[in-house]
C-alpha positions as CSV (number, residue, x, y, z in Angstrom):
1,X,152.7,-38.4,-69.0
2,X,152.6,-35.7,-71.3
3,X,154.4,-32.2,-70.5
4,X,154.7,-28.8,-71.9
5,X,157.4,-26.2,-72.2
6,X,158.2,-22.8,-71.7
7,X,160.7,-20.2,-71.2
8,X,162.0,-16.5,-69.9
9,X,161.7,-13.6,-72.1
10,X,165.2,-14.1,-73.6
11,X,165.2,-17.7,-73.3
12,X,167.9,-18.1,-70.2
13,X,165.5,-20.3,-68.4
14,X,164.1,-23.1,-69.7
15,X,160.6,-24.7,-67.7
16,X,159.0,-28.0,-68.2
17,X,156.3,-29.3,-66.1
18,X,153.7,-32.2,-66.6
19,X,150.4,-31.3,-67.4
20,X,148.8,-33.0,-64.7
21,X,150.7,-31.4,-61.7
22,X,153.2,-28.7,-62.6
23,X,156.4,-28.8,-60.3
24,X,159.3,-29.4,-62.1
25,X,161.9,-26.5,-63.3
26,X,165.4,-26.7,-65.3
27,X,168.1,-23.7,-64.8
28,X,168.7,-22.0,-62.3
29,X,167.1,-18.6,-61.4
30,X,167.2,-15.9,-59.3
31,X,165.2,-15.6,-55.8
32,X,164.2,-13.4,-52.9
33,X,161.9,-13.7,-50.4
34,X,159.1,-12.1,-49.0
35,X,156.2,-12.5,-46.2
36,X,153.0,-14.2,-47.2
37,X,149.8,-13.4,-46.0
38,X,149.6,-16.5,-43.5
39,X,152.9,-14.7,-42.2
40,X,155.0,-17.7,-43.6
41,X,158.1,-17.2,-46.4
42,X,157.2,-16.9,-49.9
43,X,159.9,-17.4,-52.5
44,X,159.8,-15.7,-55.5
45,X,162.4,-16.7,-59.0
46,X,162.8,-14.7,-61.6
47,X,165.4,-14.6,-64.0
48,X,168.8,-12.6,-63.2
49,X,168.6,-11.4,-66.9
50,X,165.2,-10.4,-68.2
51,X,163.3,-10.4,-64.6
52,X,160.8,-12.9,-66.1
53,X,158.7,-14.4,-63.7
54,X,159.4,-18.3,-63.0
55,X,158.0,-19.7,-59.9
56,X,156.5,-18.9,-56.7
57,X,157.2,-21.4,-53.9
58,X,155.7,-21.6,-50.4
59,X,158.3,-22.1,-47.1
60,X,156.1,-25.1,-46.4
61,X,157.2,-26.3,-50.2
62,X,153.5,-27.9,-50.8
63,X,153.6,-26.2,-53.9
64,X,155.0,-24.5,-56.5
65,X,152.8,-21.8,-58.5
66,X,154.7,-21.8,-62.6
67,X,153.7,-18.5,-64.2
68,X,151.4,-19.2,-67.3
69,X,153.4,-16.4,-68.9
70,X,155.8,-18.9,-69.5
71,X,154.0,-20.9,-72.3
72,X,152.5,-20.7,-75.1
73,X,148.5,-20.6,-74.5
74,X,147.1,-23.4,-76.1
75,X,149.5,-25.2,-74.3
76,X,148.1,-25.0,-70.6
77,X,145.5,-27.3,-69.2
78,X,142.4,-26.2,-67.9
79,X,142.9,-25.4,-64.0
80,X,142.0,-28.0,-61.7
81,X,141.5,-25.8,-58.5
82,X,141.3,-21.6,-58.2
83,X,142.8,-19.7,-55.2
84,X,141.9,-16.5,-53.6
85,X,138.1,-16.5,-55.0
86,X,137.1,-14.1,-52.0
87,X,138.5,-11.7,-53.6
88,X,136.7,-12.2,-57.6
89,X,135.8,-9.2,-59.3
90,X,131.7,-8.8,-59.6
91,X,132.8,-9.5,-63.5
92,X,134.8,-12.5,-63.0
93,X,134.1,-15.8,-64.1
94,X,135.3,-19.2,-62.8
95,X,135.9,-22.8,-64.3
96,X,133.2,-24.5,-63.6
97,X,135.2,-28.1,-63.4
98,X,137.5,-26.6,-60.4
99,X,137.5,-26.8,-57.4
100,X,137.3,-23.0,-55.7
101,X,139.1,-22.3,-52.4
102,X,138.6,-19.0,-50.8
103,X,142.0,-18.6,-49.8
104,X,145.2,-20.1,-50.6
């Protein structure tokens, strides 16, 4: 299984996650929470240094949503499945090989 690598804007946190499903993280980062939308607890890492971006993570810990920031771009895969399409822009554009939820 192949996997790519990224890291913070000052390079205190490391990520690597496989291409095919993206859930793996090195270091430790910051976190605080907030409310989601479904009312659950969303968790939100960033790092204590540069405020970089790292993960989101749901309170039912399905998933994990990496910031793309992270990488370098012709490093991430195409997207297998996009979230929130209800709310597209007139001028968006989707992929057509994934699969489209209209909510999370």
């Amino acid at each position: 299984m192949s996997s790519i690598t990224g890291q913070c804007n000052c390079g205190g946190i490391t990520v690597t996650v496989p291409k095919d499903k993206p859930n793996a993280l090195c270091r430790q980062p910051k976190m605080y929470q907030t409310e989601g939308i479904s009312g659950g607890e969303v968790y939100r890492y960033f790092c204590g240094t540069c405020g970089s971006g790292i993960y989101t993570g749901l309170e039912s810990g399905i998933f994990a949503f990496v910031k793309a920031g992270l990488f370098d771009i012709s490093d991430i895969p195409k997207p297998s499945v996009e979230l929130f399409c209800r709310n597209l822009a007139s001028w968006e554009q989707t992929y057509p090989e994934a699969q489209r939820n209209d909510t999370q």
